[in-house]
C-alpha positions as CSV (number, residue, x, y, z in Angstrom):
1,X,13.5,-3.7,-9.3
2,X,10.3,-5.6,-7.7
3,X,11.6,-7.4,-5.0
4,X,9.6,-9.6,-2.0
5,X,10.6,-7.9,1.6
6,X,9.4,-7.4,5.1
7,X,10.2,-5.2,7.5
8,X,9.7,-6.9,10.6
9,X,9.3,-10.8,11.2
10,X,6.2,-12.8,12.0
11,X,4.0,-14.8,10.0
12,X,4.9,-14.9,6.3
13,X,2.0,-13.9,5.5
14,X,1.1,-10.7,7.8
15,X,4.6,-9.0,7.2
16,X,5.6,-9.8,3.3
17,X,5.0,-6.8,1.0
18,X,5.8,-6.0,-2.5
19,X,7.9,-3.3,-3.0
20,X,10.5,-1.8,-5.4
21,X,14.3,-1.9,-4.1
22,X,17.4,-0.8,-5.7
23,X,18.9,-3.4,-8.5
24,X,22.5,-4.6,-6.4
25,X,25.8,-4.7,-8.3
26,X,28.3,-7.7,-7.9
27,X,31.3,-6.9,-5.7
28,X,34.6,-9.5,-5.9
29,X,33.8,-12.9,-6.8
30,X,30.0,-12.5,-7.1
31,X,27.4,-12.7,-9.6
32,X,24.2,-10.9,-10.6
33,X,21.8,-13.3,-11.1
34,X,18.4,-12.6,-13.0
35,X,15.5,-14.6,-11.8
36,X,13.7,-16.6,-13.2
37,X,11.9,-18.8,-10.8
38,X,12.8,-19.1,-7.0
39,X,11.1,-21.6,-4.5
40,X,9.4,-21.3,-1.0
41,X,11.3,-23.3,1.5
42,X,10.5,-23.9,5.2
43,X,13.7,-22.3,6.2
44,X,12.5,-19.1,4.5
45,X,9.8,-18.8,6.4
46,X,11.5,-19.2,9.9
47,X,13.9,-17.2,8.8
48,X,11.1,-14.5,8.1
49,X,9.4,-15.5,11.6
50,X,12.6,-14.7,13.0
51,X,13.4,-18.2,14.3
52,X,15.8,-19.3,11.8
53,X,19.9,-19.9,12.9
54,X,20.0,-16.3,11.3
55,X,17.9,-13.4,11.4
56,X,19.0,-10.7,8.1
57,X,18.7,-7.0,9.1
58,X,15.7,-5.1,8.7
59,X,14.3,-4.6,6.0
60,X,14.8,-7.6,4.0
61,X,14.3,-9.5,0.7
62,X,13.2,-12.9,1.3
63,X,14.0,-16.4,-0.3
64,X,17.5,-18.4,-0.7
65,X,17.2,-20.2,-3.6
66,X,16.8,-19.8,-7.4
67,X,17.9,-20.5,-11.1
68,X,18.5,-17.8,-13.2
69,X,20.7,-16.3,-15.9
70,X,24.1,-14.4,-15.0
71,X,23.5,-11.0,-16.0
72,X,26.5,-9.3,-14.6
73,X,30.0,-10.7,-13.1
74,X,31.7,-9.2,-10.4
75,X,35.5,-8.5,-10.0
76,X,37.1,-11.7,-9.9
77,X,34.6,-13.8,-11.6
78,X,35.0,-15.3,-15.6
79,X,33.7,-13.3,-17.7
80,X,32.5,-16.3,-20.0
81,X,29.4,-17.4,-17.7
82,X,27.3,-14.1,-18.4
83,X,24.5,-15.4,-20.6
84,X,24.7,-19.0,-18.6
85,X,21.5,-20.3,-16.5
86,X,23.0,-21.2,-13.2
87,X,21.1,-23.1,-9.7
88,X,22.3,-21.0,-6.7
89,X,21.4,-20.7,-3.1
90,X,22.6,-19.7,0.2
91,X,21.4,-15.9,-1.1
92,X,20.2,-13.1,0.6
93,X,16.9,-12.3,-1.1
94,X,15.9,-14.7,-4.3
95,X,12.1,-13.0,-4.4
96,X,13.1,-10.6,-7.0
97,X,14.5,-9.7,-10.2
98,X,17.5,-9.7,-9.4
99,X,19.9,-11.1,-6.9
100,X,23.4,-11.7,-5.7
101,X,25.2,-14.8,-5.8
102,X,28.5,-16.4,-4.6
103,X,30.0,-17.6,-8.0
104,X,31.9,-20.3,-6.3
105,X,28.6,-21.7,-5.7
106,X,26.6,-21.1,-8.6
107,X,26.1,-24.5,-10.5
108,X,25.7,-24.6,-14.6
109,X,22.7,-26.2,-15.2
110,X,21.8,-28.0,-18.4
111,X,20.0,-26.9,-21.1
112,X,17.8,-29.9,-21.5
113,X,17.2,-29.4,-17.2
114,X,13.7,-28.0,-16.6
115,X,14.0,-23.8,-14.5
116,X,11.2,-25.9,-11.7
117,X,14.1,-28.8,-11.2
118,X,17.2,-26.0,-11.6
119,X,15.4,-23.7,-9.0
120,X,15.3,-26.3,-6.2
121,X,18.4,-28.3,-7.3
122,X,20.6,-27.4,-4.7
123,X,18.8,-26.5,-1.0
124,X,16.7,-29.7,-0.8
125,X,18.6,-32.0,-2.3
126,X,22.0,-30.8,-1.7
127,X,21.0,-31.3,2.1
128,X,19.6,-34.9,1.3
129,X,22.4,-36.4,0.0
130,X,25.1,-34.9,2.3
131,X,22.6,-35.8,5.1
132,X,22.3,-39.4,4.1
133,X,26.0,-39.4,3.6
134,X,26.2,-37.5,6.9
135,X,24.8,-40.8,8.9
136,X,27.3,-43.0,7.1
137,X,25.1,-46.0,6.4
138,X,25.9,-48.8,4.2
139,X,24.1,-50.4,1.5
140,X,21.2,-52.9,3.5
141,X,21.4,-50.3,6.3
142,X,17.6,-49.2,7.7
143,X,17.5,-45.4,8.1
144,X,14.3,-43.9,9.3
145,X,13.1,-40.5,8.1
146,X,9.7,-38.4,9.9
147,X,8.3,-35.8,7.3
148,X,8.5,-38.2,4.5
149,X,5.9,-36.2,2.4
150,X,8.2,-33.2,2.4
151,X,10.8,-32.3,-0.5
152,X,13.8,-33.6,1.4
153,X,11.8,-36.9,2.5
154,X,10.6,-37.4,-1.4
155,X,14.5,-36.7,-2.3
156,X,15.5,-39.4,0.5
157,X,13.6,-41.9,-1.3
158,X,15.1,-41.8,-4.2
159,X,18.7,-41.4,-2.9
160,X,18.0,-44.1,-0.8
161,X,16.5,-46.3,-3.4
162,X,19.6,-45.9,-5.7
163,X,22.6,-46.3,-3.3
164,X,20.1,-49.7,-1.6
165,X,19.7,-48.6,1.6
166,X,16.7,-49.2,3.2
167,X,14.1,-46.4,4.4
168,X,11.4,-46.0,6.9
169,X,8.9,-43.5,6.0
170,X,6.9,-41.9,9.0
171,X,4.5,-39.3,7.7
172,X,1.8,-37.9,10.1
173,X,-1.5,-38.2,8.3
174,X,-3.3,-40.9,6.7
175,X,-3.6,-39.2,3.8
176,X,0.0,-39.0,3.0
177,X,0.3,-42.8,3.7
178,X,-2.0,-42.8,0.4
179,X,-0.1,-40.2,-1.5
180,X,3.5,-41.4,-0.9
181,X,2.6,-44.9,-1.5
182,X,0.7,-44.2,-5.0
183,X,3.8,-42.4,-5.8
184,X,5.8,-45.7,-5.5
185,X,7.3,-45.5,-2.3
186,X,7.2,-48.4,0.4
187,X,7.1,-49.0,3.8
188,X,4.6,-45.5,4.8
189,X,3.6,-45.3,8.5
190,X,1.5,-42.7,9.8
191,X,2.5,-42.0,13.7
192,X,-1.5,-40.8,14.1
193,X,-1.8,-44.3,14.2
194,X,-1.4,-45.7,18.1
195,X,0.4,-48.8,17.1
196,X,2.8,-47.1,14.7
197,X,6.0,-47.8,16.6
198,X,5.3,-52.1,17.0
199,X,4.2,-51.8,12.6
200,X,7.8,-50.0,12.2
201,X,9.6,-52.4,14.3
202,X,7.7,-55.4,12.2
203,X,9.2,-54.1,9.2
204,X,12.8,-53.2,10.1
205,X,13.0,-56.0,12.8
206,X,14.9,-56.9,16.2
207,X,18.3,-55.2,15.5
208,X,16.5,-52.3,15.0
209,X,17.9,-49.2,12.4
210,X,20.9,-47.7,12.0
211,X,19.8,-44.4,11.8
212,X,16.9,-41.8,11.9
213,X,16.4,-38.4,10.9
214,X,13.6,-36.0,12.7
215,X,12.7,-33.4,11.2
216,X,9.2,-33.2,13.2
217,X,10.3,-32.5,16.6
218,X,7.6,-33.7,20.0
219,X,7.1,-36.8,20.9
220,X,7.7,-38.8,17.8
221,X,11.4,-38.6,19.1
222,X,10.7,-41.1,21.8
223,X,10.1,-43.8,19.2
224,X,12.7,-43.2,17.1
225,X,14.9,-43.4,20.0
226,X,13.3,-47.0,20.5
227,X,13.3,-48.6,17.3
228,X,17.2,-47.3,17.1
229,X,19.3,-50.3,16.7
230,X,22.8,-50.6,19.5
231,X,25.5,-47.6,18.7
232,X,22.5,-46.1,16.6
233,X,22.0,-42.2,15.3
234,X,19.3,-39.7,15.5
235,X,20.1,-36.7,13.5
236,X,17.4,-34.2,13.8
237,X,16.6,-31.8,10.8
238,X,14.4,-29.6,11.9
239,X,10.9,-29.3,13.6
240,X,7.8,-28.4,11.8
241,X,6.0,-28.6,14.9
242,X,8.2,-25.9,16.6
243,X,8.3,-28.7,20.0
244,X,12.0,-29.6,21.3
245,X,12.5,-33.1,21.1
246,X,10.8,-35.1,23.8
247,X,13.9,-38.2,24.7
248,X,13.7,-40.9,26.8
249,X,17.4,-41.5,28.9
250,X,17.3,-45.2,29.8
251,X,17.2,-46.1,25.7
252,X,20.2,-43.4,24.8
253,X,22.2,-44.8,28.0
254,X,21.5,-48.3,27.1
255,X,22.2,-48.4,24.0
256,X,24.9,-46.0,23.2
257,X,22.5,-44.1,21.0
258,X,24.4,-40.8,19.7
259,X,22.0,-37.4,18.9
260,X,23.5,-34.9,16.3
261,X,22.1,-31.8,14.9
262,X,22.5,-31.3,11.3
263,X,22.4,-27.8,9.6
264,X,23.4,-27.7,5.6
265,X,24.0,-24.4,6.1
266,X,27.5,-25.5,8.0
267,X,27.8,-28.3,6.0
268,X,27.6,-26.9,2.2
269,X,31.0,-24.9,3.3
270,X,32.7,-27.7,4.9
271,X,32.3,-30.3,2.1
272,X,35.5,-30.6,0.0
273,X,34.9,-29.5,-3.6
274,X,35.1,-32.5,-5.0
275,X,32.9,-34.1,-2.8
276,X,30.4,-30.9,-3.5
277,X,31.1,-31.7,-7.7
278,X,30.4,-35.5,-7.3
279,X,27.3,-35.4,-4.8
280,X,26.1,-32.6,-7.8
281,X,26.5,-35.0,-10.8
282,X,24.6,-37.7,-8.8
283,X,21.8,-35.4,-8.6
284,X,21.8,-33.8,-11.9
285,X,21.7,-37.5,-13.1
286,X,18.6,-38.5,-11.0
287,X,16.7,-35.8,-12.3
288,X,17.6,-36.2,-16.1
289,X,17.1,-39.7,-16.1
290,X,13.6,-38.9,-14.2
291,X,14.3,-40.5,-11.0
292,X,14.5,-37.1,-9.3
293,X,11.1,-35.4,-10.0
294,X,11.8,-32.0,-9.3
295,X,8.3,-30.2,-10.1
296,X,6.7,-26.8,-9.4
297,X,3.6,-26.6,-7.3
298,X,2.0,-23.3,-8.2
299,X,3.9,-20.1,-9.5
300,X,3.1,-16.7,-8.1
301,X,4.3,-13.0,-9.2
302,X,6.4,-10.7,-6.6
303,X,3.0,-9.2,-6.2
304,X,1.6,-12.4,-4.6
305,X,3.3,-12.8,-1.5
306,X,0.5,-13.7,0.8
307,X,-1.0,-16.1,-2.1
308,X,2.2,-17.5,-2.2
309,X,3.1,-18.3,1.2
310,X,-0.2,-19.2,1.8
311,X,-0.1,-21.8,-0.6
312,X,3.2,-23.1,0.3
313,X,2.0,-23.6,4.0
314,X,-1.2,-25.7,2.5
315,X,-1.0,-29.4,3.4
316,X,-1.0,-31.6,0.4
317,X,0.5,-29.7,-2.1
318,X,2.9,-31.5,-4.5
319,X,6.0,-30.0,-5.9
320,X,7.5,-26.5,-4.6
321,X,5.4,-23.2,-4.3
322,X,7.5,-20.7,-6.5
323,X,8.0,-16.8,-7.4
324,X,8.1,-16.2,-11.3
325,X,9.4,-12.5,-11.9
């Protein structure tokens, strides 16, 4: 089968190639999957730099992520979902035909669900709504989020928006002030702008919030840190700038400000199942009703990995860069 695969890390685009690898066969409690689209995330492309919380062995098929139809079932597995259209993620190589899934983890999708929306149902939004349940704010609450303009921070909104609590987007560029806010959301800062931490503290006000999520990294940290509310959280996400998080002590001490890492890599596993089914139905509702827009930004063939990446590191792009077998 044509699969996507480097055989050393480093930039995305210097070490993907196109190559033919062996079609796997499910083992106990797997499922073949065939695939039909499968997004570019950020965390595949750390992972392919190497600087991911796992490096795979060399050589490797890239991506995480896809939706697809069950072609084969391994020992273990029902019989009855071969022929189904399943989300899954959490794989080991999605850029191809063909890949291997955990059936425990594969989610039916429904018919009437677009293959862009299934492909990305789970890995972004998945990790948005366990990490806005992870800071365990209440309806009114102020959370603050920095890369609002990415697919979680988009997902955010719209989580936020339906359970009322009340969101802080930071985005770095003036341009994505202008994007987000003709999409419909509110309160859009851009921290180019010198006097972005005395506008955010204008709109949430004195008690400051209750939570904020990073997933920047630098020196945006610091005022986060001070337009945290008493007993507040910072949760950072990730850091698209590569920088460790820049914190002021007195603030943190003063305060009783807590600092949490969160991975959804740890936390998918963790979650009971029925927590995992209802967080799912909430989303799957948001995206039929057209709450969620889950869209495609550009498709590319397993024998466009450096277009594809390229384009998926492109500022300004709307929707998720895929891989279309």
């Amino acid at each position: 089968m044509r699969s996507v695969t480097h055989d050393r890390f480093g930039e995305p685009a210097d070490v993907l190639q196109s190559t033919d690898t062996d079609r796997p066969a499910p083992q106990d409690g797997e499922l073949l999957v065939r695939v039909l689209l499968s997004p570019i995330h950020n965390h595949d492309l750390w992972t392919i730099r190497g600087n991911y919380g796992v490096r795979p062995d060399l050589p490797a098929t890239a991506g995480s992520e896809a939706v697809g139809i069950v072609e084969e079932t391994g020992p273990g597995v029902d019989p009855a979902l071969k022929g189904r259209r399943v989300a899954v993620a959490g794989l080991k190589g999605s850029w191809a035909e063909y890949a291997l899934a955990q059936a425990a983890g594969a989610i039916p999708v429904p018919d009437e669900m677009p293959d862009a929306a299934a492909a990305q149902l789970i890995a972004m939004p998945f990790s948005a709504i366990t990490l806005l349940e992870f800071l365990h704010v209440s309806r009114g609450d102020w959370v603050i989020q920095t890369a609002a303009n990415g697919a979680v921070g988009k997902i955010m909104a719209v989580l936020a928006q339906s359970r009322g609590v009340r969101l802080l987007n930071l985005v770095r560029r003036p341009e994505a002030v202008e994007e987000l806010t003709a999409m419909g959301m509110t309160d859009v800062i851009s921290t180019s702008d010198p006097d972005w931490v005395a506008k955010a503290r204008a709109i949430i006000g004195k008690d400051g919030a209750r939570a904020a999520v990073d997933s920047v990294g630098g020196a945006v940290a610091a005022g986060l840190v001070d337009l945290l509310g008493t007993e507040g959280l910072l949760v950072t996400f990730g850091s698209t700038t590569g920088e460790d998080l820049q914190l002021p002590a007195g603030p943190i001490i003063f305060k009783h400000l807590s600092v949490k890492g969160f991975w959804g890599a740890k936390v998918m596993p963790a979650t009971p199942a029925e927590d995992r089914q209802r967080m799912f139905g909430e989303l799957i509702g948001l995206v039929m009703d057209g709450k969620l827009d889950l869209t495609a930004g550009g498709t590319f063939g397993l024998d466009e990995p450096t277009q594809a990446v390229t384009a998926a590191l492109t500022p300004g792009r709307t929707g998720k860069v895929m891989f279309r077998p």
